[in-house]
C-alpha positions in Angstrom: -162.9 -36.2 -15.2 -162.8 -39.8 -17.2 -159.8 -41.9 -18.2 -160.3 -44.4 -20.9 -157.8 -47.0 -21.3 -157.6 -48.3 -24.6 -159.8 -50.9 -26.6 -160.1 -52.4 -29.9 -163.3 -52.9 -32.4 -165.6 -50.3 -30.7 -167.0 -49.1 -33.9 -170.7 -50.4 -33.6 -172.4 -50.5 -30.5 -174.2 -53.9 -30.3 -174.5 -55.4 -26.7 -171.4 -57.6 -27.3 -169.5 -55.0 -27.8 -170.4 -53.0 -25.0 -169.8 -55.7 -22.5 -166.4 -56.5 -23.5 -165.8 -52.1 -23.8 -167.4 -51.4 -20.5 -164.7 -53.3 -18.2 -161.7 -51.4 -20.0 -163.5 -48.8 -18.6 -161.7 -46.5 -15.4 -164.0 -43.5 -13.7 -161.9 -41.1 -11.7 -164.2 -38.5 -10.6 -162.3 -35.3 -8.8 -163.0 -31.0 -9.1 -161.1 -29.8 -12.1 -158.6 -27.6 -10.0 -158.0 -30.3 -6.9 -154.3 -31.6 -6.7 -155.9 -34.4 -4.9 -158.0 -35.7 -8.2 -155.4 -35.6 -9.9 -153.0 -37.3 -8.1 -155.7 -40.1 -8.1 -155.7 -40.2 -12.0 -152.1 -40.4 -12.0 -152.1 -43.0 -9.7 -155.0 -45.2 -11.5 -152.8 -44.8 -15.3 -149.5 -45.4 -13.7 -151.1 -48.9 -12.3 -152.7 -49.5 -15.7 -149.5 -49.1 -17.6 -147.6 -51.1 -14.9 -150.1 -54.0 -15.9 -149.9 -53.8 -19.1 -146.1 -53.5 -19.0 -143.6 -55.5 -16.1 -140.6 -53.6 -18.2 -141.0 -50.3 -17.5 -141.6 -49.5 -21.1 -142.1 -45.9 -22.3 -145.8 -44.4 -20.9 -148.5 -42.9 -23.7 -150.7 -40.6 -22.4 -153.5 -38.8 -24.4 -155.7 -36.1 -22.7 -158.6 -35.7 -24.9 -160.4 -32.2 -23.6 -164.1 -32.3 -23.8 -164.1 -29.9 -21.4 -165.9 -25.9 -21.2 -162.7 -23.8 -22.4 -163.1 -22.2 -19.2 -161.4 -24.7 -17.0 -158.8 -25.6 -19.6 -156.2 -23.2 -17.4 -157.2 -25.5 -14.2 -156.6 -29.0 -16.2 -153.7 -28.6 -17.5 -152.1 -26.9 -14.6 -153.2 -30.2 -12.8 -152.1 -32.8 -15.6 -148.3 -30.7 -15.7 -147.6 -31.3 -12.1 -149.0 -34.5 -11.6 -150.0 -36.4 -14.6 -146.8 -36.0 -17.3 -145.1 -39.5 -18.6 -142.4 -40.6 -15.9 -140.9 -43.0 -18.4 -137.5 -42.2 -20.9 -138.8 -42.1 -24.6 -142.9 -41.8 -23.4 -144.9 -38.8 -24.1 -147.6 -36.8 -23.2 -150.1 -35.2 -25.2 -152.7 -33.0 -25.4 -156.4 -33.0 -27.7 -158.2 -29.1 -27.4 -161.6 -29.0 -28.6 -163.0 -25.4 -30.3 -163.7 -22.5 -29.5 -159.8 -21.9 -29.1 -161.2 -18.5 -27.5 -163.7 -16.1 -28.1 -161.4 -13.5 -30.1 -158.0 -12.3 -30.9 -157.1 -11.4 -27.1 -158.8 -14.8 -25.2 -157.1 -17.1 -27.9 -153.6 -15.6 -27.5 -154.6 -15.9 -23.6 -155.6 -19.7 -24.2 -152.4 -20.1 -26.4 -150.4 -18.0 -23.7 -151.1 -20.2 -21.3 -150.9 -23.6 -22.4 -147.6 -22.3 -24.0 -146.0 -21.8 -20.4 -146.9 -25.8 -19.8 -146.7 -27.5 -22.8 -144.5 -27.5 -25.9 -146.5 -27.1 -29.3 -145.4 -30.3 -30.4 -147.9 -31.7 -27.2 -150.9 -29.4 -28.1 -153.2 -31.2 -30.8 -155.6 -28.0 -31.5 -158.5 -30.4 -33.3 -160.8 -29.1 -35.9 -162.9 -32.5 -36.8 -163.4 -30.9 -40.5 -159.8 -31.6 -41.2 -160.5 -35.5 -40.1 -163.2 -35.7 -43.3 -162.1 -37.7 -46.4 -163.2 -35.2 -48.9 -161.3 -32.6 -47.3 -158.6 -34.5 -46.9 -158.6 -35.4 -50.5 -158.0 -31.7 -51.7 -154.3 -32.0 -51.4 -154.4 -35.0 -53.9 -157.0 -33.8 -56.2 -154.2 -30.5 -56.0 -150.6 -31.7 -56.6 -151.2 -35.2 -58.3 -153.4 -34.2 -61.0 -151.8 -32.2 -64.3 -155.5 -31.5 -64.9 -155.7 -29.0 -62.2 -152.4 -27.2 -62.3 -152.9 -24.3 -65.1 -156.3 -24.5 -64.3 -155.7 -23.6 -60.2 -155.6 -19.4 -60.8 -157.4 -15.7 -61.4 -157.1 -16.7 -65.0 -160.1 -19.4 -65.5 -161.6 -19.4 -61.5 -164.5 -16.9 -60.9 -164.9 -17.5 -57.6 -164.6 -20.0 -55.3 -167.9 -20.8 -52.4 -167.6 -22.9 -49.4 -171.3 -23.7 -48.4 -172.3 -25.1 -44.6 -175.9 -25.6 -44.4 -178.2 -27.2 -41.6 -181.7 -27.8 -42.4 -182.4 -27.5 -38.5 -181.9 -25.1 -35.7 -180.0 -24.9 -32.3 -183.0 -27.5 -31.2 -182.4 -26.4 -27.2 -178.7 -25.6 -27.6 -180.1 -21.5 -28.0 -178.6 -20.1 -25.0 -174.8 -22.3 -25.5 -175.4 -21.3 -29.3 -175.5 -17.9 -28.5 -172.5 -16.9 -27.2 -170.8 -18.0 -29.8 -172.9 -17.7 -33.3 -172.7 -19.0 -37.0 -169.3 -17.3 -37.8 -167.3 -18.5 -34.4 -168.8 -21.7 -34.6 -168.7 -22.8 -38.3 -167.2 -20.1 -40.6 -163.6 -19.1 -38.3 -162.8 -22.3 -38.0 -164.3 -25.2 -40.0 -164.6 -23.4 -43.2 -161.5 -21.3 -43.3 -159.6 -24.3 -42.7 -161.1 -25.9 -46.1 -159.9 -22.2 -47.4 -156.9 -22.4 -47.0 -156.2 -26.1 -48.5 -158.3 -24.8 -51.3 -155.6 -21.3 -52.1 -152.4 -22.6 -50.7 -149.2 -23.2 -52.8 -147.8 -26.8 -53.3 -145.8 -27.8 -49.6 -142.3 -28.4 -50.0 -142.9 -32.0 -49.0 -146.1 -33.6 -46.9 -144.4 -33.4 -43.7 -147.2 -31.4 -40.9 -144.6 -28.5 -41.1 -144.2 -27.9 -44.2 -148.2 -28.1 -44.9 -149.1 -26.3 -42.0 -146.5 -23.7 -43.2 -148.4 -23.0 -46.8 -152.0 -22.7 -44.6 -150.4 -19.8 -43.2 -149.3 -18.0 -45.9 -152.9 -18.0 -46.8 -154.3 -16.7 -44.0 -151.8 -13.7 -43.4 -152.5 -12.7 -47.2 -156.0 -12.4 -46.5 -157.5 -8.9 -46.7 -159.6 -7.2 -44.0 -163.4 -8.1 -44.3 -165.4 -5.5 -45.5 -168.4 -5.1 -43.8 -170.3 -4.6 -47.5 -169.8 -7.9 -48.6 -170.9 -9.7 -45.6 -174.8 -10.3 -44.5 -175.6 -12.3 -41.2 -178.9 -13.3 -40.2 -181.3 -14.9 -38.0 -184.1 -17.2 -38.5 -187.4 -16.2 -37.5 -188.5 -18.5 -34.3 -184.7 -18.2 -32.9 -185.5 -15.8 -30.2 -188.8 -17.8 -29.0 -185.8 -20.0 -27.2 -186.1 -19.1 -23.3 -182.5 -19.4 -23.1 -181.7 -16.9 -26.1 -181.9 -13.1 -25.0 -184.7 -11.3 -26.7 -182.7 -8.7 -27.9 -180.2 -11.1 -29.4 -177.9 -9.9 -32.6 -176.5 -13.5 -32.7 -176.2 -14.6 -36.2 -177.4 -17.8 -37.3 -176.7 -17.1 -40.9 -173.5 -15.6 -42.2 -172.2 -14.9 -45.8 -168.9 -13.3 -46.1 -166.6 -12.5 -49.1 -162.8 -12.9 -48.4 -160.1 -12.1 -50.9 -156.6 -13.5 -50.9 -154.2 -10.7 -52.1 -151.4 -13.0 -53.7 -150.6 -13.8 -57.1 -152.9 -17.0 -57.5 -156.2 -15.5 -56.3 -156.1 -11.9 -57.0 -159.7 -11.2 -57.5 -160.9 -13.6 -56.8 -164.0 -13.6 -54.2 -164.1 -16.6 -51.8 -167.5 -16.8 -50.9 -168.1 -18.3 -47.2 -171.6 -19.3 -46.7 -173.0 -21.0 -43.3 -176.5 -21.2 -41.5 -178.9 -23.1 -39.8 -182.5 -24.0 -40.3 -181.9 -24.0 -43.8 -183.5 -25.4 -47.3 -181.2 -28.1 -47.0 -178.4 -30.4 -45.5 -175.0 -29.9 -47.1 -171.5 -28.8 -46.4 -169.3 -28.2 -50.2 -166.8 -26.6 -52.1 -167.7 -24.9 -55.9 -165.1 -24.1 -58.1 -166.6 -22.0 -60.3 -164.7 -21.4 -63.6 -165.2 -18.1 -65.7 -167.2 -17.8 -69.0 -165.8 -19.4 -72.4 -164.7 -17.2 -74.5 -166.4 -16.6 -78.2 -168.9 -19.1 -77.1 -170.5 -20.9 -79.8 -173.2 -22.5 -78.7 -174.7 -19.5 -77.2 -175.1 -21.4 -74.0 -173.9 -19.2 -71.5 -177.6 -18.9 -69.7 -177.2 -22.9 -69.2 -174.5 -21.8 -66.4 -170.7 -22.1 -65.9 -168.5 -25.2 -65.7 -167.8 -25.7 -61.9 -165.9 -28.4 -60.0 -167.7 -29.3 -57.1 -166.8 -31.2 -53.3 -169.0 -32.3 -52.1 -167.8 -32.9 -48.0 -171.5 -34.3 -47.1 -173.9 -36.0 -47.1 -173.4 -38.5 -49.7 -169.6 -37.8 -49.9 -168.8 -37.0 -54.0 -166.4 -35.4 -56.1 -168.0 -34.0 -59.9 -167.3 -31.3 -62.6 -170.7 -29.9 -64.0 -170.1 -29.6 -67.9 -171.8 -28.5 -71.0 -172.8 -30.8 -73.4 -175.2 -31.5 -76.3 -178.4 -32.3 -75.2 -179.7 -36.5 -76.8 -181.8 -35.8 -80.3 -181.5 -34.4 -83.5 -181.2 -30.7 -82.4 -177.8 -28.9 -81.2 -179.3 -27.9 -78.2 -176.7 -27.6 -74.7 -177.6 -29.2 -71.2 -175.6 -29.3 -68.4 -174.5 -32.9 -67.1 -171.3 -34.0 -64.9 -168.3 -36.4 -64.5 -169.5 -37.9 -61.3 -167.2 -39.8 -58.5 -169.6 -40.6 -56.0 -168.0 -42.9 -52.8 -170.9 -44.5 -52.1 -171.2 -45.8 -55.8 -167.5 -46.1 -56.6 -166.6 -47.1 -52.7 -169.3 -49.6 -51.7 -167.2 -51.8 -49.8 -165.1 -49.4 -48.1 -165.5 -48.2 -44.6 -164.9 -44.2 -44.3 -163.4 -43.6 -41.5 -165.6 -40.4 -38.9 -163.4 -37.6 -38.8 -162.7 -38.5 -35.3 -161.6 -41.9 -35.4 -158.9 -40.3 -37.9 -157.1 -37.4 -36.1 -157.7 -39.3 -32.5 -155.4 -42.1 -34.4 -153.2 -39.1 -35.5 -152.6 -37.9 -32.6 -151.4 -41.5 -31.2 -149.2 -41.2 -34.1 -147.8 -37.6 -33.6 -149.2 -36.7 -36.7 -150.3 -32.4 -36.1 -150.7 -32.3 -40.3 -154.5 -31.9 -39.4 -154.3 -30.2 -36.1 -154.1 -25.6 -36.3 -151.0 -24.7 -35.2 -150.6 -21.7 -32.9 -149.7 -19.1 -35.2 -152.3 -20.1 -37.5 -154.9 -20.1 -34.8 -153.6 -16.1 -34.5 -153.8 -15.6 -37.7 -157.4 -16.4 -38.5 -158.8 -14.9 -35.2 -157.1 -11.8 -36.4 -159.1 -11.9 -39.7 -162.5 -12.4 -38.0 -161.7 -10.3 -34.5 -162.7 -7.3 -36.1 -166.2 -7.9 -37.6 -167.0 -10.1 -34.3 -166.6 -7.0 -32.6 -169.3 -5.0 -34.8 -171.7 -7.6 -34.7 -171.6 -8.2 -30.3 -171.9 -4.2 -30.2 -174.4 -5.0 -32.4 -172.9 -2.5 -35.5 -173.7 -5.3 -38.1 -177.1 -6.2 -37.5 -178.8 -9.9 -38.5 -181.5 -10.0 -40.7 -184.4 -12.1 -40.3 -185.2 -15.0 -42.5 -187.3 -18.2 -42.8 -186.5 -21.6 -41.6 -186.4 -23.5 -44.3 -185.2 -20.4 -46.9 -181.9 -20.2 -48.5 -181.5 -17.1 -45.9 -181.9 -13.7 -46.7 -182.0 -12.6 -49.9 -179.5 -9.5 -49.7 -176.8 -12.8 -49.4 -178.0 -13.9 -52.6 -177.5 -10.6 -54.3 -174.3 -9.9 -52.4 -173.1 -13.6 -54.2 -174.3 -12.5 -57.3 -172.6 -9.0 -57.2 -169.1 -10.5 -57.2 -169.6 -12.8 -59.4 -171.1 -16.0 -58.7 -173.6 -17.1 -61.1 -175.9 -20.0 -60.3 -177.0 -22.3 -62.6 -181.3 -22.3 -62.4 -183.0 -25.9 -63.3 -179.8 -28.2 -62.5 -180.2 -30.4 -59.6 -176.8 -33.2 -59.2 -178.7 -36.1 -58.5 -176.3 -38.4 -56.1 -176.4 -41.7 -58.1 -178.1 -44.8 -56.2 -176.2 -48.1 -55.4 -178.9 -49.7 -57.6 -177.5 -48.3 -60.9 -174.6 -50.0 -60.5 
């Protein structure tokens, strides 16, 4: 185990910043489950605060988990009876990394069990997709823009896709990858999250409660999967790993359609999309709107209007439109109203996802942390079609590295709804055309 005491301006890593960061540094090493380690650590923060603070001022203390899940019962067993703040008006908090489990049953354990030591207000539960500026934009792009308002429903939204691609593979992380797969490690957590700030209703106020409260909602209106709109699969060359089984069902690729059964969304298919070794590098949201009505200009073939997120790389925000095409003829094209960050942004430092919910949780700030009942919630959702695919009931079909994956996810796409636009390509703009 490590303790870090705190230091400021550690964002680059030249060698004069390491030298000043590497004395703030404090090793206590000690077995995870040994009263005598820990006793050690307390004793190396408690002389840390004392000489940081004659007074006797209120004690701070984070513990960040980068730890197998495994030994999470051991830890914090350890840090309750010998490393809590001593000090009136301190605190003591908490940082779990995913997996929060393996399925319904071990999360509820997890949750069980850090319950009986800690208070939810002390458990920060951190998803680092909730730290990234685009997806933390979606509650302003929401609720302080009239734009979107009558827009937001079944009336003029298709279908909504949340796309996480990798154009590589687990690169020598095969046997760790596959005990957990695509849809535990990308789709039950990281995009459901972006789900459910994409459906929910407007929050009473911004307060983490009230937010957190809406996310919810969501999830428990959220029908069970069916297990003919989802297609998982595995690239060809994933099994050559010596640490991946050779009869592995593990997916690598999963495409899943969930439908919210509410007034807002009914209908409409929320299309989940996550794999690796990939055509491409990309994690986004499309918006894609229905057809115009009585169309004119005969242009439906040209594709639909869609609002786009795009999360990253090259972090933008842009609505594809129809319009005419330059020259004498009415002919349609499809453009779009791009905001780009790196253009519009240049001189502006995003902050990683990291830096922002590790500074949240100094705060007390749990807006961008799962709550325990929403952790439930969504393992509930996925818990089922887990179970098919480890007894191996839902079986992963192979595709190419370097493919969009396999084809039936495609078709599955295009069955409910989802058309895509053929020929367009959004070009990010380059700082040069400024």
């Amino acid at each position: 185990m490590r303790y870090l005491t705190p230091c400021k301006g550690c964002e680059d890593t030249h060698e004069e910043d390491v030298s000043k960061f590497l004395p703030l540094i404090k090793y206590v090493c000690g077995p995870y489950d040994s009263e005598e380690g820990f006793q050690s650590l307390d004793k190396e923060i408690s002389a840390y605060e004392k000489s940081k603070d004659n007074t006797g001022g209120p004690s701070r203390r984070l513990f960040y988990f980068a730890l197998p899940p495994s030994v999470y019962p051991h830890v914090c067993k350890m840090i309750n009876s010998f490393c809590m703040t001593k000090s009136e008006g301190g605190w003591t908090r908490i940082v779990v990394e995913k997996p929060f489990g393996h399925d319904l049953n071990s999360a509820e354990e997890l949750s069980n069990h850090l319950g009986k030591l800690f208070n939810e207000s002390q458990i920060y539960r951190i998803d680092h997709y909730l730290g990234k500026e685009l997806v933390q934009n979606l509650l302003v792009l929401r609720f302080a823009n009239r734009l979107f308002l009558p827009l937001w429903n079944h009336d003029n939204i298709s279908n909504v896709q949340i796309v996480f691609k990798e154009d590589f593979g687990t690169e020598g992380r095969g046997g760790y990858f596959d005990q957990y797969g695509i849809i535990r490690d990308i789709l039950q957590n990281h995009l459901l999250q972006v789900l459910c700030l994409v459906a929910m209703e407007k929050p009473v106020s911004l307060k983490p409660e009230h937010i957190r409260d809406e996310k919810v909602k969501v999830l428990q209106s959220i029908l069970p999967i069916k297990d003919e709109e989802v297609v998982i699969g595995q690239y060809e060359g994933y099994r050559d790993d010596p640490t991946v089984p050779n009869d592995s069902n593990t997916p690598t690729f999963a495409t899943m359609v969930l439908r919210i059964h509410n007034e807002r969304w009914e209908g409409v298919p929320f299309i989940l999309k996550a794999g690796k070794s990939m055509n491409s590098k990309k994690a986004e949201i499309r918006v894609q709107f229905k057809d115009v009505p009585g169309d004119i200009f005969k242009c439906k073939s040209k594709g639909r209007n869609e609002f786009v997120i795009r999360l990253q790389p090259s972090e933008a925000i842009y609505m594809k439109l129809t319009v005419k095409e330059p020259g004498l003829e009415m002919k349609t094209t499809q453009s779009e109203l791009d905001l780009s960050y790196r253009q519009r942004y240049q001189d502006v430092i995003i902050p990683e996802a990291y830096e922002r919910l590790i500074l949240d949780t100094i705060r007390g700030d749990q807006q961008h942390f799962v709550r325990r009942d929403e952790l439930k919630v969504a393992w509930e959702i996925f818990t089922p079609l887990l179970h098919k695919i480890d007894n191996s009931e839902v079986k992963s079909l192979p595709y190419k590295p370097g493919s969009r994956g396999p084809e039936e996810a495609d078709k599955l796409a295009e069955k409910v709804g989802y058309v895509q636009t053929h020929g367009y390509v959004w070009i990010p703009p380059t700082l040069s055309a400024v």
